[in-house]
Residue frames relative to the residue before (quaternion, step in Angstrom):
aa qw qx qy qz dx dy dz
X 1.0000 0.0000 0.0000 0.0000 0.00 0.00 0.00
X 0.3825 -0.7660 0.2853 0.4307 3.27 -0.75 0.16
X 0.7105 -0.5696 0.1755 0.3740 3.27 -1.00 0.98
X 0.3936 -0.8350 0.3667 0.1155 3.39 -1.23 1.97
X 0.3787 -0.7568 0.4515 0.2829 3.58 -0.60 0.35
X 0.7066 0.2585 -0.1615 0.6386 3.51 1.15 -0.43
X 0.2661 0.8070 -0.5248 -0.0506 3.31 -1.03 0.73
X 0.2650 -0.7591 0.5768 0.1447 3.78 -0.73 0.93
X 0.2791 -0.7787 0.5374 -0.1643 2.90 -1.42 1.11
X 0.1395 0.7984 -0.5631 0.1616 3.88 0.77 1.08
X 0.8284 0.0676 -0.3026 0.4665 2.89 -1.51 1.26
X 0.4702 0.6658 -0.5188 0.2578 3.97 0.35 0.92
X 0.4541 0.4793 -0.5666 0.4930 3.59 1.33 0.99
X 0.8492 0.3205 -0.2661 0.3246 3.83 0.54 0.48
X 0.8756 -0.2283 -0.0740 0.4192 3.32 -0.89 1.10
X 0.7742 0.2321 -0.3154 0.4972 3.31 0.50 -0.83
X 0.5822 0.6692 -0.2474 0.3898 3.67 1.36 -1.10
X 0.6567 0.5082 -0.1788 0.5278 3.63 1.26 -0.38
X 0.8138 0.1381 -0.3248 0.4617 3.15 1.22 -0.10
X 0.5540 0.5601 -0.3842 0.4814 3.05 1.39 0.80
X 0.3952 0.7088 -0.4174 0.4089 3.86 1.07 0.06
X 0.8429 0.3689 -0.0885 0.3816 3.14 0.90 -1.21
X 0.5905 0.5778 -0.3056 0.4734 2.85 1.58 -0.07
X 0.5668 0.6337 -0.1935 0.4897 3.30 1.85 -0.86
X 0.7726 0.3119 -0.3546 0.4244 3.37 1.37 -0.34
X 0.5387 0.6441 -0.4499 0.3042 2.80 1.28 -0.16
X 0.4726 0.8108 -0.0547 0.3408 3.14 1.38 -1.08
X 0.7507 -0.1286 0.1202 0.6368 3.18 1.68 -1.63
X 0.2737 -0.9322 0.2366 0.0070 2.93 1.01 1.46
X 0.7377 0.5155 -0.0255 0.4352 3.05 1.55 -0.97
X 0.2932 0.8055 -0.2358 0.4578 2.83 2.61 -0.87
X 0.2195 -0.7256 0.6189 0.2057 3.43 -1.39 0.63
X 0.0150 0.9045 -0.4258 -0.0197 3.55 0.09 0.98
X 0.3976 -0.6345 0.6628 -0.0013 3.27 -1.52 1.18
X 0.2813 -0.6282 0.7186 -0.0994 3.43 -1.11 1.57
X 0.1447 0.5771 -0.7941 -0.1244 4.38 -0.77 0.52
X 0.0404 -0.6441 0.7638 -0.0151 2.97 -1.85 0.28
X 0.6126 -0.5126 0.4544 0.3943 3.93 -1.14 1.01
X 0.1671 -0.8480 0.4064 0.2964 2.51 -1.34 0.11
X 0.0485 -0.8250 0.3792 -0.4163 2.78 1.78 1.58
X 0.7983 0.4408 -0.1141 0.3942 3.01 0.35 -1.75
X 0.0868 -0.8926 0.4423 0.0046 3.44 0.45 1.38
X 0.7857 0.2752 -0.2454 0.4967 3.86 1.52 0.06
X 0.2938 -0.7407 0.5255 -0.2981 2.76 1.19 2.61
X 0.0073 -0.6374 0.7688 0.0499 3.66 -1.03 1.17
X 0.6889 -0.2850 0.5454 0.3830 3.62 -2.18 0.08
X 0.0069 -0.6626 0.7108 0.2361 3.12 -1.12 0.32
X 0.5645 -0.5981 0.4523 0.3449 3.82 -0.73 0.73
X 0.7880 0.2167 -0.1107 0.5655 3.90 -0.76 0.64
X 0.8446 0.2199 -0.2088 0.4412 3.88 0.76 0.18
X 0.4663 -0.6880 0.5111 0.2192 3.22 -0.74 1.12
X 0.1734 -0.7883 0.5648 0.1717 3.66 -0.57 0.88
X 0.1082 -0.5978 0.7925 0.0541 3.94 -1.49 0.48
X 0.3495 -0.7522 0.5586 0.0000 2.90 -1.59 1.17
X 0.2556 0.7647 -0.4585 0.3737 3.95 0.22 1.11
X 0.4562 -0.6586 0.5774 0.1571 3.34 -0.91 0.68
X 0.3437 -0.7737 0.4805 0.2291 3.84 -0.22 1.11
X 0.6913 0.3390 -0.4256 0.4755 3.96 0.83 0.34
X 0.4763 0.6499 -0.5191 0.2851 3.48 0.98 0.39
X 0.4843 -0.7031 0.4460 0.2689 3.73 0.18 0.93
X 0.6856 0.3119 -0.2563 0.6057 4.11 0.49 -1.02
X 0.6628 0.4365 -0.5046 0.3399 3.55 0.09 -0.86
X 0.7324 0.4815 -0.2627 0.4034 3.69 0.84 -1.13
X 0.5770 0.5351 -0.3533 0.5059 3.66 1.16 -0.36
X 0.4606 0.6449 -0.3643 0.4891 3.75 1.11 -1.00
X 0.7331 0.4989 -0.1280 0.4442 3.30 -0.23 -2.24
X 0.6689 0.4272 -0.1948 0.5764 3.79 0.28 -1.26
X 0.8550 -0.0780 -0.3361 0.3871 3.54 -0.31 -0.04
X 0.4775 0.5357 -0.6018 0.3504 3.67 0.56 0.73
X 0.6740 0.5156 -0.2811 0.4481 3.56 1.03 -0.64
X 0.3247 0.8536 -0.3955 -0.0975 3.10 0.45 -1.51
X 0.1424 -0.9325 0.3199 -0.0884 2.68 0.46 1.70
X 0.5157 -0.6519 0.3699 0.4149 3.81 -0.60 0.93
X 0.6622 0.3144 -0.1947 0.6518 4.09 1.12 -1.44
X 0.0906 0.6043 -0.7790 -0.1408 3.45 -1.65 -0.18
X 0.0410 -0.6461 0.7608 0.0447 3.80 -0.61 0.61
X 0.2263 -0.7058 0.6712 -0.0103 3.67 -1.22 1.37
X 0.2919 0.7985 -0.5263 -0.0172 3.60 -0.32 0.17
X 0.2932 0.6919 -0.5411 0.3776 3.71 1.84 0.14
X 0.3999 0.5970 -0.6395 0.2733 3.10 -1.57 1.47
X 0.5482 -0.4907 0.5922 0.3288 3.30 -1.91 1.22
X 0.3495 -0.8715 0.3440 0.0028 3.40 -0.86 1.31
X 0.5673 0.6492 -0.0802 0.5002 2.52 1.41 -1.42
X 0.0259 -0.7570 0.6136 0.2232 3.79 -0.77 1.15
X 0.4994 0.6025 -0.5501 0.2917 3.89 1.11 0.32
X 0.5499 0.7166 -0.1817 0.3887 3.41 1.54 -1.30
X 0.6111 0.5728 -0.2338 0.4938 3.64 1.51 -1.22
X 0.6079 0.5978 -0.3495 0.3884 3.61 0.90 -0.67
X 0.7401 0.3711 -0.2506 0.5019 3.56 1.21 -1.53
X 0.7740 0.3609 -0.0759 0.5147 3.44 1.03 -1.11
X 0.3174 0.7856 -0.5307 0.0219 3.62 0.40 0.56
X 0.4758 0.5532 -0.4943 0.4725 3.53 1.34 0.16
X 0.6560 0.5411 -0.3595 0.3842 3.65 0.73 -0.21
X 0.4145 0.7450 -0.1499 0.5007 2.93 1.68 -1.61
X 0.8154 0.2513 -0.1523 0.4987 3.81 -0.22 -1.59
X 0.4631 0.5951 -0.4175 0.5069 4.02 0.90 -0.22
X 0.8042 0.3365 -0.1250 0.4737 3.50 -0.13 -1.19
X 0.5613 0.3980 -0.3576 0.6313 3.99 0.73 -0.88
X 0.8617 0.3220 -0.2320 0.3163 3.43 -0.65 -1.46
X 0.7864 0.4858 -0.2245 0.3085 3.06 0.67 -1.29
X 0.6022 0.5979 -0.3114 0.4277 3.23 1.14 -1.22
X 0.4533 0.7325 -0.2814 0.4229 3.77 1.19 -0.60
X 0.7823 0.4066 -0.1490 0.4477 2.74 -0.03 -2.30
X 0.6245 0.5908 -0.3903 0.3297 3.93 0.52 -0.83
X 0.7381 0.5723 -0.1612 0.3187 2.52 1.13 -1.73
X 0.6637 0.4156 -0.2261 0.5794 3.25 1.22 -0.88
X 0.7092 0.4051 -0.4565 0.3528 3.62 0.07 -0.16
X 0.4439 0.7452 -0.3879 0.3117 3.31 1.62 -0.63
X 0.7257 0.5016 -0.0407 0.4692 2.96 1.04 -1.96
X 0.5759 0.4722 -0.3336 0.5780 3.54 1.50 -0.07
X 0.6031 0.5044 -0.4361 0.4379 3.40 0.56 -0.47
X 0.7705 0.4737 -0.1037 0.4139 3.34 1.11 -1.75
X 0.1050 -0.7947 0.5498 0.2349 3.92 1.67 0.61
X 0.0166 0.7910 -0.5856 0.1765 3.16 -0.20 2.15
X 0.0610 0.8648 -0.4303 -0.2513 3.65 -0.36 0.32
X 0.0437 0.8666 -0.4964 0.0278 3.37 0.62 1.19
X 0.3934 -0.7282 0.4552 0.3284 3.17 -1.12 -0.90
X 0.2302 -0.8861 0.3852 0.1163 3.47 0.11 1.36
X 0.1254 -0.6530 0.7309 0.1540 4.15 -0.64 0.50
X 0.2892 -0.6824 0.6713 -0.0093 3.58 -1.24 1.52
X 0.0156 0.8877 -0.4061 -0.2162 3.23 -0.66 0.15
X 0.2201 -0.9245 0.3109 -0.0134 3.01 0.77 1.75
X 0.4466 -0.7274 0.4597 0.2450 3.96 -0.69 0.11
X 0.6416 -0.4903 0.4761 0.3483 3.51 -1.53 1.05
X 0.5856 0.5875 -0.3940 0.3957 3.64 1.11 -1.80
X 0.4640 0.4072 -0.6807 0.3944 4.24 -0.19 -0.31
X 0.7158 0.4163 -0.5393 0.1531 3.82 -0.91 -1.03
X 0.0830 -0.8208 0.5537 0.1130 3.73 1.17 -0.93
X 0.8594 0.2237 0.1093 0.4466 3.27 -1.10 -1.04
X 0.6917 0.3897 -0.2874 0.5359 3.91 0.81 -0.95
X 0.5215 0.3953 -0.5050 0.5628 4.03 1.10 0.14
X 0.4166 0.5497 -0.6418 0.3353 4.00 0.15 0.58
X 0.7552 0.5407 -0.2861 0.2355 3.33 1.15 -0.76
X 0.5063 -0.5827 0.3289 0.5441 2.90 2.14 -1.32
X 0.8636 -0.2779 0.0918 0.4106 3.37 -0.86 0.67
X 0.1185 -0.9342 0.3338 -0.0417 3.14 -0.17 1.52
X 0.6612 -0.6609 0.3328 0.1236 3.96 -0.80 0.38
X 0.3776 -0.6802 0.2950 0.5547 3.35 -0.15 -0.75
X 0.2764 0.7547 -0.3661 0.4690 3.29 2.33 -0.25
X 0.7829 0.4102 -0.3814 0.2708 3.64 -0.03 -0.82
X 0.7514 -0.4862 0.2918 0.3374 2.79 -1.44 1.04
X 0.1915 -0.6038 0.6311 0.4477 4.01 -0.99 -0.08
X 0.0968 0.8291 -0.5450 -0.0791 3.28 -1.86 0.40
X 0.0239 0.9198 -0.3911 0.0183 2.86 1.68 1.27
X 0.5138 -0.6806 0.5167 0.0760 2.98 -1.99 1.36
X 0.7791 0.2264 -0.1434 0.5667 3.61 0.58 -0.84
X 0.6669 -0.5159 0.3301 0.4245 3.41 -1.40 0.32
X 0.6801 0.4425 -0.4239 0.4025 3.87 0.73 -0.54
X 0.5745 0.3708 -0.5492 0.4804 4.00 0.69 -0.32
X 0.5319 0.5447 -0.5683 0.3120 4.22 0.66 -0.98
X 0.7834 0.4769 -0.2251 0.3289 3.72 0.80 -1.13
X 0.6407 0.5097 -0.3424 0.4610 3.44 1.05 -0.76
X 0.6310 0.5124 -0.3286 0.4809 3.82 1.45 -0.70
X 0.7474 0.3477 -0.3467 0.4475 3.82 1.27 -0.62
X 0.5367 0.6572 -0.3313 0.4126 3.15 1.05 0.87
X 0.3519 0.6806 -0.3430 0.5434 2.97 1.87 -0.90
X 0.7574 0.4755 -0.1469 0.4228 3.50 -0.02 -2.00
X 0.7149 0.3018 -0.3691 0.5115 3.64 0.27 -0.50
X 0.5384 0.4273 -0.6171 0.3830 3.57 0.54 -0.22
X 0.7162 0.6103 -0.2177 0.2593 3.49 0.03 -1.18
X 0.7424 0.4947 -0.1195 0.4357 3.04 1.67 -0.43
X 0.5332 0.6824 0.0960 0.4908 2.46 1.82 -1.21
X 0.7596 0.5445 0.0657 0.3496 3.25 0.48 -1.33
X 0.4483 -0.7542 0.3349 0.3434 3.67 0.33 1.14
X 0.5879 -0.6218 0.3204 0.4063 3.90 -0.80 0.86
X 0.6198 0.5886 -0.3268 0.4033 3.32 1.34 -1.00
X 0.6820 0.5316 -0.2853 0.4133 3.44 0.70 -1.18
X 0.3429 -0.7203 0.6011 0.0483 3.17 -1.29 1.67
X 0.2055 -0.8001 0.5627 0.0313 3.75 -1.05 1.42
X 0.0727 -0.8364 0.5384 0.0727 3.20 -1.07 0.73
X 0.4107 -0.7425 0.5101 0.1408 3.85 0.17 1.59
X 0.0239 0.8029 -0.5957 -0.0056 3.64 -0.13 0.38
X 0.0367 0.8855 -0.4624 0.0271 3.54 0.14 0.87
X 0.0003 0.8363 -0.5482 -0.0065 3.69 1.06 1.40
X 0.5210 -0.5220 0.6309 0.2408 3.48 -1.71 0.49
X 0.7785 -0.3987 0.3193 0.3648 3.32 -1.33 -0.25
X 0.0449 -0.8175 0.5706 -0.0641 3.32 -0.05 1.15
X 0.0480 0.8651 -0.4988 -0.0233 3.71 -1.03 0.57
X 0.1466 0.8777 -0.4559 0.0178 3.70 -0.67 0.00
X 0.7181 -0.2446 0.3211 0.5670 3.80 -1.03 -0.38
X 0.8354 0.1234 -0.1664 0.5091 3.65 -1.22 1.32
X 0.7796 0.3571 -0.4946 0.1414 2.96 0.21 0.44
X 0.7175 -0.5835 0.1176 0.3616 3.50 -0.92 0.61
X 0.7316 -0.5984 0.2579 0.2003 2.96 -1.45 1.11
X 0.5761 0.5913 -0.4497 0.3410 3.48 1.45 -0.49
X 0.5070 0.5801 -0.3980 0.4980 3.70 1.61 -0.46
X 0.5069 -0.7119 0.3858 0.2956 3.55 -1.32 1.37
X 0.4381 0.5099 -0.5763 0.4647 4.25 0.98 -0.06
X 0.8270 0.4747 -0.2643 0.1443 3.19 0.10 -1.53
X 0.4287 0.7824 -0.1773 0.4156 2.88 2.13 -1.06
X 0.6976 0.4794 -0.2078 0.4903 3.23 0.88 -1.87
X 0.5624 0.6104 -0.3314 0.4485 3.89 1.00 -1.59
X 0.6878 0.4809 -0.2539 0.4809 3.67 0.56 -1.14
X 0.6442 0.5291 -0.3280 0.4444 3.67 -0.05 -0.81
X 0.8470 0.2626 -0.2129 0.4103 3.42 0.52 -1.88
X 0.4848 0.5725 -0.4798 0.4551 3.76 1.10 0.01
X 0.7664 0.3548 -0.3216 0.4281 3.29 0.19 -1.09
X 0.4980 0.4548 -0.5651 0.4752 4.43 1.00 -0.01
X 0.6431 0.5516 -0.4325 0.3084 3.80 0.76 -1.11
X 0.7101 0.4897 -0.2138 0.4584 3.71 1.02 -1.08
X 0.2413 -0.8724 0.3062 0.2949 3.49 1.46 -0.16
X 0.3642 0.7327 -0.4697 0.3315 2.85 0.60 1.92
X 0.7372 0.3300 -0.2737 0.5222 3.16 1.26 0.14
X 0.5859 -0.5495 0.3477 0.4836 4.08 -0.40 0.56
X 0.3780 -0.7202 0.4131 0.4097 4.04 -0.51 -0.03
X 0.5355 0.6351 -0.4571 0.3177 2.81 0.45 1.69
X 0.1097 -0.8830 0.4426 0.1114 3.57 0.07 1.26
X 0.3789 -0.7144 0.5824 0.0830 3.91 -0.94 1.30
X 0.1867 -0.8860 0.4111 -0.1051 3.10 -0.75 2.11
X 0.1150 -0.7160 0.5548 0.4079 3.79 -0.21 -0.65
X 0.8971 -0.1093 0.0991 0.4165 3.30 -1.38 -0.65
X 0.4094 -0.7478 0.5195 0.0569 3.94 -0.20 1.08
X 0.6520 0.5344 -0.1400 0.5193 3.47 0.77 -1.49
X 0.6338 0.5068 -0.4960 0.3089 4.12 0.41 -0.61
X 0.0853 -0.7104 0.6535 0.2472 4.03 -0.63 -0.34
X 0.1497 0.7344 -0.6596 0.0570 3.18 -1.38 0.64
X 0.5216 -0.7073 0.4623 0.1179 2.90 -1.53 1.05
X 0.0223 -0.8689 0.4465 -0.2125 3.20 -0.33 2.11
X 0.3070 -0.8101 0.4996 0.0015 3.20 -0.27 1.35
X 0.4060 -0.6932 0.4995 0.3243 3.85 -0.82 -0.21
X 0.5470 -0.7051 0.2333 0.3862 3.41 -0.70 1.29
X 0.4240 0.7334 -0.3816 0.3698 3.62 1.86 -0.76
X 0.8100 0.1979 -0.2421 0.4961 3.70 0.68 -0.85
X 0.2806 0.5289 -0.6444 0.4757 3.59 0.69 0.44
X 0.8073 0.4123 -0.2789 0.3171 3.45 -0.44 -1.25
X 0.4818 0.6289 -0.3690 0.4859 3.78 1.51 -0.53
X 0.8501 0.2471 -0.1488 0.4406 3.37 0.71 -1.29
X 0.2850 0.6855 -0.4976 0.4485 3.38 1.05 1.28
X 0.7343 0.4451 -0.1626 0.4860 2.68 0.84 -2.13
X 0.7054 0.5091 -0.3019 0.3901 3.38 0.41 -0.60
X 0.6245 0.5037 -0.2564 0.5390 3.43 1.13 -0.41
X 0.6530 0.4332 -0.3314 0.5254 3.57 1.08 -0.43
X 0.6599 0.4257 -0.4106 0.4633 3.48 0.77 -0.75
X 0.8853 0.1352 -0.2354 0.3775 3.54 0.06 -0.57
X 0.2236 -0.8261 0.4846 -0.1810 3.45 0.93 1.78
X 0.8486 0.2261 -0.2447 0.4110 3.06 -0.14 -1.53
X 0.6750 0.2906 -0.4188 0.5335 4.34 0.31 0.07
X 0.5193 0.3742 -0.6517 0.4068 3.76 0.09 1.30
X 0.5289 -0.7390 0.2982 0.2919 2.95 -1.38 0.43
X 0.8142 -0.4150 0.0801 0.3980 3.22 -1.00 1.38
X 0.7719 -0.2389 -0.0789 0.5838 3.60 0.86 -0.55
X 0.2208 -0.8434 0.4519 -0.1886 3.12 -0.99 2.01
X 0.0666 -0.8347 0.5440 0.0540 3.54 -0.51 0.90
X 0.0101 0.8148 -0.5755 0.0693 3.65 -0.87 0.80
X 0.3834 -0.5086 0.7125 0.2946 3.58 -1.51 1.48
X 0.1669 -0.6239 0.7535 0.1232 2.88 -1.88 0.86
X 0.2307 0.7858 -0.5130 0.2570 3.83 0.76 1.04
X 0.5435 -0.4980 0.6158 0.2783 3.81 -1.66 0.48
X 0.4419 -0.6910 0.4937 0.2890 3.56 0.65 -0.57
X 0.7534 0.4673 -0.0524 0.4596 3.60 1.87 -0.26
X 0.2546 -0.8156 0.4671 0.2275 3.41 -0.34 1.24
X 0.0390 -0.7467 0.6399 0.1773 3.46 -1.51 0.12
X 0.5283 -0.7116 0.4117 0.2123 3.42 -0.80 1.37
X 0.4573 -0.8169 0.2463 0.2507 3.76 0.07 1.07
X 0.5048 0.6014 -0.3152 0.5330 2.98 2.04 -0.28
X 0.4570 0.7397 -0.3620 0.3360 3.87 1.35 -0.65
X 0.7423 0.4229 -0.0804 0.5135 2.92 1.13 -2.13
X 0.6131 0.4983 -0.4718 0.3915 3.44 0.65 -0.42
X 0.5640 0.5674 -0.3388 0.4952 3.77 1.14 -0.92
X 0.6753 0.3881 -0.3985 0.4843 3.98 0.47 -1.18
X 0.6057 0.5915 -0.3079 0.4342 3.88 0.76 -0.50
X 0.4747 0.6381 -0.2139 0.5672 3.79 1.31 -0.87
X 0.6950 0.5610 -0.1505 0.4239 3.61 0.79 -1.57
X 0.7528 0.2596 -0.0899 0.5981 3.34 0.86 -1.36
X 0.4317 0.5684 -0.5870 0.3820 3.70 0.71 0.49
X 0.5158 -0.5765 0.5987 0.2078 3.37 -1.71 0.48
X 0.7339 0.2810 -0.1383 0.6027 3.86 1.02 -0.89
X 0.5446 -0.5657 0.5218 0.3333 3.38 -1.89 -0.38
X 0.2935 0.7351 -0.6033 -0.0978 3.71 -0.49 -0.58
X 0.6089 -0.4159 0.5491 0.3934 3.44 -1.90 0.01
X 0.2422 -0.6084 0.7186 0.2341 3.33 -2.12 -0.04
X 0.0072 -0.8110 0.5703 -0.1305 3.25 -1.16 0.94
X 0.3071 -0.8088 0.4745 0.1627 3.72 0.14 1.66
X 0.3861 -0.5687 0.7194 0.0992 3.54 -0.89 1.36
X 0.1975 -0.5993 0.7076 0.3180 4.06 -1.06 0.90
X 0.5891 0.6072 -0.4401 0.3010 3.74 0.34 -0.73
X 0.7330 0.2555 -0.3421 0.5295 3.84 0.98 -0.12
X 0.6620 0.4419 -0.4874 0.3590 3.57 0.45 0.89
X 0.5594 -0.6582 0.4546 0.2171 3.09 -1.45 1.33
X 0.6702 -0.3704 0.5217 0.3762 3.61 -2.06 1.04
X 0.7907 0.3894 0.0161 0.4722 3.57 -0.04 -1.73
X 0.4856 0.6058 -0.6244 0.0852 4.31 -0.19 0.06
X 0.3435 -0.5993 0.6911 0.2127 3.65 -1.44 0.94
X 0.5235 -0.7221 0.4149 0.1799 3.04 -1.33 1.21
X 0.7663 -0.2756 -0.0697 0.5762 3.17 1.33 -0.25
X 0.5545 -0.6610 0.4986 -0.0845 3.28 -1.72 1.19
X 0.3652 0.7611 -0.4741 0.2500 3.38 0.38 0.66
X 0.2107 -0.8134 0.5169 0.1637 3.53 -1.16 1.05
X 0.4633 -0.6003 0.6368 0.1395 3.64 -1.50 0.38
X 0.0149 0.8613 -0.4486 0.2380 3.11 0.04 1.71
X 0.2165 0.7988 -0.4209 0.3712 3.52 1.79 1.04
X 0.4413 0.5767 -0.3617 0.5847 4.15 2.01 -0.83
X 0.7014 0.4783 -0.2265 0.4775 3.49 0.22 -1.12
X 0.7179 0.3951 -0.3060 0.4847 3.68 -0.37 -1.07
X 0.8157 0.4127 -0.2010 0.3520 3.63 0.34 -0.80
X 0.7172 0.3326 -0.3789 0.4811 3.59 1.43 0.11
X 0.8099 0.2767 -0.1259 0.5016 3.51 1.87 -0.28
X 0.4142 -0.6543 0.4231 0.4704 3.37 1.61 0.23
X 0.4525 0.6316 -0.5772 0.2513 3.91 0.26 -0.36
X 0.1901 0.6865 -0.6992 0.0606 3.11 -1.64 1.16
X 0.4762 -0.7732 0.2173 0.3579 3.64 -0.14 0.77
X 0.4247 -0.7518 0.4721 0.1777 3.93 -0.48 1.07
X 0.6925 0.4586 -0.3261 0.4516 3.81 0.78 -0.72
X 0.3971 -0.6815 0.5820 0.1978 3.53 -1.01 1.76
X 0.4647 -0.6146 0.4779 0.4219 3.83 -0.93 0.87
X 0.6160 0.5389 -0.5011 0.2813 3.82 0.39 -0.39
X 0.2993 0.8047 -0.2576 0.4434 3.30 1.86 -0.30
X 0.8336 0.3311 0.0015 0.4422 3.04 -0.16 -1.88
X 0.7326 0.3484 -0.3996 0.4269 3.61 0.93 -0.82
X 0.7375 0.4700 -0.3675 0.3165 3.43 0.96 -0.12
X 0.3499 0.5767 -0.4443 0.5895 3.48 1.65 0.50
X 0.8005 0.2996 -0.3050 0.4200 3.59 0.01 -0.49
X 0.5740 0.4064 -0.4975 0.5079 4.03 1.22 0.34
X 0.6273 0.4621 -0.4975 0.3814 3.76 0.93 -0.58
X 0.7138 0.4744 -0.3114 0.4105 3.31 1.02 -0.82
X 0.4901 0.5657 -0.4299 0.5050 3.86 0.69 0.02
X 0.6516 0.5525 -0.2089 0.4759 3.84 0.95 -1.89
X 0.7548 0.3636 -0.2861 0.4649 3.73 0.98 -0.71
X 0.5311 0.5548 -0.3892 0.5085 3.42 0.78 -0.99
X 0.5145 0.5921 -0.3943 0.4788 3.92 0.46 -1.05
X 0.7630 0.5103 -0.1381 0.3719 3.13 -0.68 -2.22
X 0.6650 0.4999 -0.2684 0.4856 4.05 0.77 -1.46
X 0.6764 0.4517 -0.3417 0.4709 3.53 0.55 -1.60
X 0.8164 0.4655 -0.2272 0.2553 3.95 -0.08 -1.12
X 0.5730 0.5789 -0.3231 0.4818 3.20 2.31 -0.33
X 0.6244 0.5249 -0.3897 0.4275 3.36 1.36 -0.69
């Protein structure tokens, strides 16, 4: 795209948003950039290269304020209640933050006849039910199962509606994407957590699973963030509003990884399915078609999963080791 002078940035104090900030300035160095963050979140760090405001992304005025004092050329949105285990207990929280955080956002930018360009970061989880068939497009129907795909899909729609004619959208719809730090309620990180904490001998050698048998395409969070950048830079020759699977195109059976994880452990321990971490609703398997993608930006994902699963045990083994020294 060409190169933005304003750029906002919602949800970049968390996992995926942290390691993409910095890439964004590097990227646009020259960019005036804007960091929101809750203002809940009371152990806020600097982020180097971005000016931070403090505001809650479903507060309707705060986001209208921000939007038209900034008015920024990019906005990349990626604040959201992540978690699709979390959505089950908390889906009034779940539809606030997904739905709402949107709807501000976009009416803001309606109010403010902005024509930027917005990068959504939307979820694989809309197809639901339409992965009964197999490997899916951006054509397939949505039939989300749990309350966070219901929310990330009625968001989709309000952007699109919502959203000033000028302003150019980009649906990112990323698959499961994991790495170092990220939280434990996700099922890599989960596993990473358990077996660090048998290795440090704090937990019994027994690690508490859900459903082994699901497969899902999972990518590393390093190239998610590739095919952002790449999607932002060449913005302006996609079409005007554009939706893309950010997927590998390949399932892995969750019991696989839990074995390659076993491998790189230091101890033994048992497995032992917890019913409390399996879902009402789990598709057996999840795989995206990522042929939309590859063909307007060449992006295919570079990081080998043996990679990724062993970044997230070093990174579980430290996080561990840090917390118990303090």
């Amino acid at each position: 795209m060409n190169t933005p002078r304003r750029i906002l940035l919602t949800g970049g104090a968390g996992f995926v948003g942290t390691r993409l900030a910095p890439r964004l300035a590097g990227a646009f160095p020259n960019a005036e950039r804007v960091l929101l963050v809750r203002c809940d979140d009371g152990d806020n760090q600097a982020t180097p290269g971005w000016r931070t405001e403090v505001g809650d992304v479903v507060d309707r005025e705060t986001m209208a304020e921000l939007v038209a004092s900034l008015r920024p050329d990019l906005i990349v949105h990626l604040a959201a209640q992540a978690s699709v285990g979390s959505s089950a207990s908390h889906a009034a929280v779940t539809w606030e933050v997904n739905f709402g955080g949107v709807y501000a956002l976009a009416r803001a930018c309606a109010r403010a006849k902005l024509p930027t360009t917005l990068l959504f970061a939307s979820s694989g989880e809309v197809y639901g039910r339409s992965f009964l068939a197999g490997p899916v497009d951006e054509d397939a129907p949505l039939q989300p199962v749990n309350a966070y795909a219901r929310s990330k899909a009625a968001a989709e729609g309000a952007l699109h509606d919502l959203m000033p004619q000028e302003a150019r959208i980009i649906v990112a719809r990323a698959f499961n994407h994991t790495g170092a730090g990220q939280d434990a309620r996700f099922v890599i990180p989960s596993f990473a957590k358990q077996i660090a904490a048998i290795e440090q001998g704090l937990q019994a050698p027994t690690i508490q699973v859900g459903n082994l048998d699901a497969a899902r395409d999972f990518l590393d969070v390093g190239d998610v963030c590739d095919a952002y950048l790449r999607l932002i830079a060449q913005a302006d020759v996609l079409p005007h509003r554009a939706t893309f699977n950010i997927a590998s195109g390949r399932a892995y059976r969750v019991g696989d990884l839990l074995a390659r994880l076993q491998r790189l452990a230091s101890c033994d321990f048992a497995v032992e399915i917890d019913p409390l971490r399996l879902r009402p609703i789990d598709i057996p398997r999840a795989v995206g078609v990522n042929d939309r993608l590859r063909a307007a930006i060449g992006w295919m994902p570079t990081t080998p999963i043996a990679r990724t699963l062993e970044d997230v045990l070093n990174g579980a083994r430290w996080t561990l080791r840090a917390s118990n020294a303090v």
